[in-house]
N, C-alpha and C positions, 0 to 999 in steps of 0.2 A: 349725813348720808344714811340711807335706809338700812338696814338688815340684810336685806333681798337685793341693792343696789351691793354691798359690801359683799354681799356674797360671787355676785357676779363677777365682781373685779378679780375675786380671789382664784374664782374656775379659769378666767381669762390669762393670770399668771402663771397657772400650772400648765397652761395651756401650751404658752409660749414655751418654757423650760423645757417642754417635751420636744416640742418641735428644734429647740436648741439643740437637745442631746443628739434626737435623732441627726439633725444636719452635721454635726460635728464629728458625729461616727460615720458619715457616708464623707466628709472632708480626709479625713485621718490616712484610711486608705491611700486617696488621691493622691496625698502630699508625699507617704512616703514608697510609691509606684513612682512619683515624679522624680523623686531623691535621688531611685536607685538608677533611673533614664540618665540623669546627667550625670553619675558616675561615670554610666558605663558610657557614655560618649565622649567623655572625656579622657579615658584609659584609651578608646580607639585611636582617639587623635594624636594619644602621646606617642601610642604605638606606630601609629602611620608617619608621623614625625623622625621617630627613630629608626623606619624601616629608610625611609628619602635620605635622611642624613648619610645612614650607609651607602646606601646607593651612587651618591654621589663621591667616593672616596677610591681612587683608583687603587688598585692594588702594585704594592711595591713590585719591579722589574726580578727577577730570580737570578743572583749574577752566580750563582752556582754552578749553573748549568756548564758542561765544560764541555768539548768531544767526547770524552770516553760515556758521559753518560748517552748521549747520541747514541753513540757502537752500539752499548749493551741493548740498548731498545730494538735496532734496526736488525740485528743478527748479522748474519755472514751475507757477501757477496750472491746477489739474485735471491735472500729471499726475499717472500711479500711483506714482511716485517713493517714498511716503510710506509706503510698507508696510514697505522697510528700515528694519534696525535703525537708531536715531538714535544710539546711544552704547555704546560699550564691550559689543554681540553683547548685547545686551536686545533680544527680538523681539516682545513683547507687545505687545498694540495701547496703544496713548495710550486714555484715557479721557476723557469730557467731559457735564457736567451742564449743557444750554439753561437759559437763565432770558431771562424778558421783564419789565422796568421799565415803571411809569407806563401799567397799565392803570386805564379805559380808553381814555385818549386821548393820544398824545403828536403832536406838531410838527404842521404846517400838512398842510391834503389839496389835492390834486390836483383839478381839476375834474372833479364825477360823481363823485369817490367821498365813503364816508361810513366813522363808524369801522368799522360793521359788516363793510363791506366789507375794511378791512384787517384785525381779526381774521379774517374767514371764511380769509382769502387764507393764513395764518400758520398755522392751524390746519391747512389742508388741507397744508401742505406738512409740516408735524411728522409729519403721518399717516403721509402716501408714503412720508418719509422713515423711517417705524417709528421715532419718536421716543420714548420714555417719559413719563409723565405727564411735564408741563411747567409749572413754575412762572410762576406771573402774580403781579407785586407791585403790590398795590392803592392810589391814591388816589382816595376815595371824594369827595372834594370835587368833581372830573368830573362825578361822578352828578347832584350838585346842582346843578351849573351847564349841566348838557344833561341832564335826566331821561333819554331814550330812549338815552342812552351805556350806561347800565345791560344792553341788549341785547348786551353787548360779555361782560359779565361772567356771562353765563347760557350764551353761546354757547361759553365758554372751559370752563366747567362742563361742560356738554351735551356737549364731547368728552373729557370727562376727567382736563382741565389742576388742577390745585390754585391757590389762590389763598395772597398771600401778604400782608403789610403793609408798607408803605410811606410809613408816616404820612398821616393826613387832606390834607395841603395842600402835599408836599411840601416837607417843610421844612429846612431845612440846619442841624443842633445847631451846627457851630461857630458858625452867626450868632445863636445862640436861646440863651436860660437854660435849665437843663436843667428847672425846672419846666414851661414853654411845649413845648418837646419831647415830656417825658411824657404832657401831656394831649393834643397832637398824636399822638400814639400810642394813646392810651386812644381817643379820636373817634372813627378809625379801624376800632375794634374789628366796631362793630355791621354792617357790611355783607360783613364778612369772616363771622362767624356767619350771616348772614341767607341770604348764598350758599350757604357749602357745605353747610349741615342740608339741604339740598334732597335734596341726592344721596348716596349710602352710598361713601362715599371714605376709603379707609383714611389718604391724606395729610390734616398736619395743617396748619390756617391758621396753627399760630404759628413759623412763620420771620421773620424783619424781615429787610428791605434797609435800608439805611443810604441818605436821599436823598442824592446828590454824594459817597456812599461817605466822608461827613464824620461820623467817631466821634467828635468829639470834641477840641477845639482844647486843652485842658488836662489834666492828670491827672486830676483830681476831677470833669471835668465825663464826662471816659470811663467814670472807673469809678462815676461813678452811675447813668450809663445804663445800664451794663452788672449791678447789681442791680436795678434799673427791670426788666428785662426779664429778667433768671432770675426774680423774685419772679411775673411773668406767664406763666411757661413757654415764653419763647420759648429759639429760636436763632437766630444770625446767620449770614445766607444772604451769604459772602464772595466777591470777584469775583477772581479769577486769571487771567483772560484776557478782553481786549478790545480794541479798532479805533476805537473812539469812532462805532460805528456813526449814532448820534445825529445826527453832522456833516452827513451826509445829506441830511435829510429835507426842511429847509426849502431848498434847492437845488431837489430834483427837484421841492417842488412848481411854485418857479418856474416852472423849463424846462419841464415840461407845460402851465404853463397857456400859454406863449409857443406852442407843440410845436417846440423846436430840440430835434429829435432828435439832432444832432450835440450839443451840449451833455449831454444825458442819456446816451449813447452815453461821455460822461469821465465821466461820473458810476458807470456800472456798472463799468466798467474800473477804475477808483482802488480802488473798497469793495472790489474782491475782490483787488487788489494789498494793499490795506492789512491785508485779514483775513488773509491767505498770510504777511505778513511779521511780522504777530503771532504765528501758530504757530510761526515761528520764533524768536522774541523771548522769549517764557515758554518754548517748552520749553528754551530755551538757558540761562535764570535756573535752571531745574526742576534740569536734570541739571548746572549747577555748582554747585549748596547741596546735592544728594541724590543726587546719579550715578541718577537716575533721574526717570520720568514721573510726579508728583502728580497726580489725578486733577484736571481743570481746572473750574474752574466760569466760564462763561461770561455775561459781561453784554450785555443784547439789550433794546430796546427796542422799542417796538408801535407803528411809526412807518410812514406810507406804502410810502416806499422798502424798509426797511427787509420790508416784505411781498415787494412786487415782486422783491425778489433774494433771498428766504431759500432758493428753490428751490436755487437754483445756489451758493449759500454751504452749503446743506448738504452739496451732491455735494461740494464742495471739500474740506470736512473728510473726508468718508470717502476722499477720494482721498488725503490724509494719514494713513490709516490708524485715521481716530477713533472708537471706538465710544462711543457717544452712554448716560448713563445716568442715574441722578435725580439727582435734590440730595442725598437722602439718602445713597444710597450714597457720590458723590463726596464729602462731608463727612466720612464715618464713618474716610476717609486722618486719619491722626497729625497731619499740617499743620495741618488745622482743628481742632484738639482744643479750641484756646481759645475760636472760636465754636461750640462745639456744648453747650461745657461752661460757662457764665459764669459758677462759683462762682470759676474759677481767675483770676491775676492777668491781663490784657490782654497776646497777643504780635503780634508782626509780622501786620496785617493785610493785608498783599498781599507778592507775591515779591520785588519792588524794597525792600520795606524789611525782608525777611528776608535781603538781601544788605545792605542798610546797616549791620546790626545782629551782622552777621559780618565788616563791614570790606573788604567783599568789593567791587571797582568796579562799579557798575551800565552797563553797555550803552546807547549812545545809541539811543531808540528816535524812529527816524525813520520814520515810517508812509507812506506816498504819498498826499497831498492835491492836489486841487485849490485853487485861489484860492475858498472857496464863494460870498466875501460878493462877488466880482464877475461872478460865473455869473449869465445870464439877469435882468439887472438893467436 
């Protein structure tokens, strides 16, 4: 090789080494810009990873929760307290289904009144209060022993209300054979038909109330009643929230007929003390078995007193946040699946024994009473 040809080879390899260097240093860059990409895409992924994971993880039920914490949050009787959340940033309103027992006549009246008078009274406050139809559970035995009580059951109609069954003579299965029971059921039948054909009411008459909310003192004799009554299309209209409003009635009619206003003046104050600390009692059962509000169905009675305060016991619940809705809907909650549905086996018919039955401690429910049996005596 030449001189000049050796020469050229040699400019030609410096040539290249340059062009090396150069590309290597515009690579270098590249590769660690590319490094730091899939780092950082890889920290997202782990992180979006671990955010789903959590997401997926429900959080433990708060079996803490008891009444008294309820109370403390809600404050005293009528305030607005009740519109917060009751548990765990749930802001939905509480739901609740009116029902009245033992039309048309329950406990003793008051001087100058008649039953009439205490439906009108109950009726008219359901109204104001925009209540939804309201169930009336029928014993027709009443009818027979005061005919003109019948105007009780027309008047409930003529606004609305549905009727429901409540056995002919109120009878208590645990103290009866369940053949006696049935045909006490069957009795029943023809004045619940007689009523509502009258009127074009999409509710139906076959719900049963259970009198003394007694299913049933044995296995065999529950679940007979409980084909007894799918075989007749009913369902069981179940009670989840109550005050024993009942306790009441035969007090106030005392003390009216005395007039110790003072006497009846403990009488108002207790019932709305007692209904206030129930709200707080079931929904504290509610949201330790469910972490949440089960629509409530409420037990009520067609009793004097019971008239004279519904006004103020309805503000009460809305001042707790309640919005008021049927039987039906309140039912149609998973809780009541077993009364709505009776082919299935019998479960827990009230909250206290759906906490029994999870082992769970039931809450002392300590309601506020008067002394009644020595009031206005």
């Amino acid at each position: 090789m030449s001189r000049g040809s050796a020469i050229n080879v040699e400019v030609l390899i410096q040539m290249a080494r340059t062009k090396f260097r150069v590309s290597l240093l515009a690579v270098v860059p590249l590769f660690f810009l590319f490094s730091l990409a899939i780092s950082a895409l890889g920290q997202t992924q782990a992180s979006w990873a671990s955010s789903w994971a959590a997401s997926q993880q429900r959080p433990e039920p708060n079996h803490a929760l008891v009444a008294s914490d309820l109370a403390s949050q809600n404050g005293p009787p009528g305030s607005p307290a009740a519109s917060s959340p009751v548990h765990g940033g749930s802001v939905s309103s509480p739901k609740m289904a009116i029902t009245f027992d033992d039309l048309p006549a329950h406990g003793a009246l008051p001087p100058g009144e008649t039953r009439l008078d205490v439906a009108t009274k109950i009726i008219a406050s359901l109204r104001d209060a925009q209540a939804p139809p309201t169930y009336g559970f029928v014993n027709a035995v009443r009818i027979e022993e005061h005919p003109a009580d019948a105007a009780v059951l027309q008047a409930w109609r003529d606004a609305g209300n549905p009727l429901g069954n409540h056995t002919w003579s109120h009878m208590n299965l645990n103290q009866s054979t369940l053949e006696a029971f049935e045909a006490d059921v069957t009795r029943n039948e023809p004045a619940l038909q007689e009523s509502m054909k009258s009127k074009n009411m999409k509710e139906d008459w076959h719900w049963f109330r259970f009198p003394y909310l007694a299913e049933g003192d044995t296995p065999a004799k529950r679940a007979g009643i409980r084909t007894f009554l799918l075989q007749h299309g009913y369902k069981i209209a179940g009670v989840t929230m109550s005050f024993g409003d009942y306790l009441w009635n035969e007090p106030y009619a005392r003390c009216r007929a005395k007039g110790d206003d003072k006497a009846v003046a403990l009488l108002e104050s207790s019932y709305l003390a007692a209904a206030d600390e129930s709200i707080s009692y079931y929904r504290g059962l509610s949201h330790t078995l469910f972490d949440r509000d089960i629509p409530y169905v409420l037990l009520m009675h067609i009793g004097a007193f019971d008239a004279e305060m519904l006004p103020r016991l309805l503000q009460l619940y809305r001042s707790r946040g309640f919005q008021f809705v049927t039987l039906a809907e309140a039912e149609s909650d998973e809780f009541y699946r077993e009364d709505t549905d009776l082919s299935l086996p019998p479960g827990p018919d009230s909250l206290e024994q759906a906490m029994t039955e999870r082992h769970l401690p039931v809450p002392q429910h300590a309601a506020p009473a008067p002394q009644f049996d020595d009031l206005c005596r």
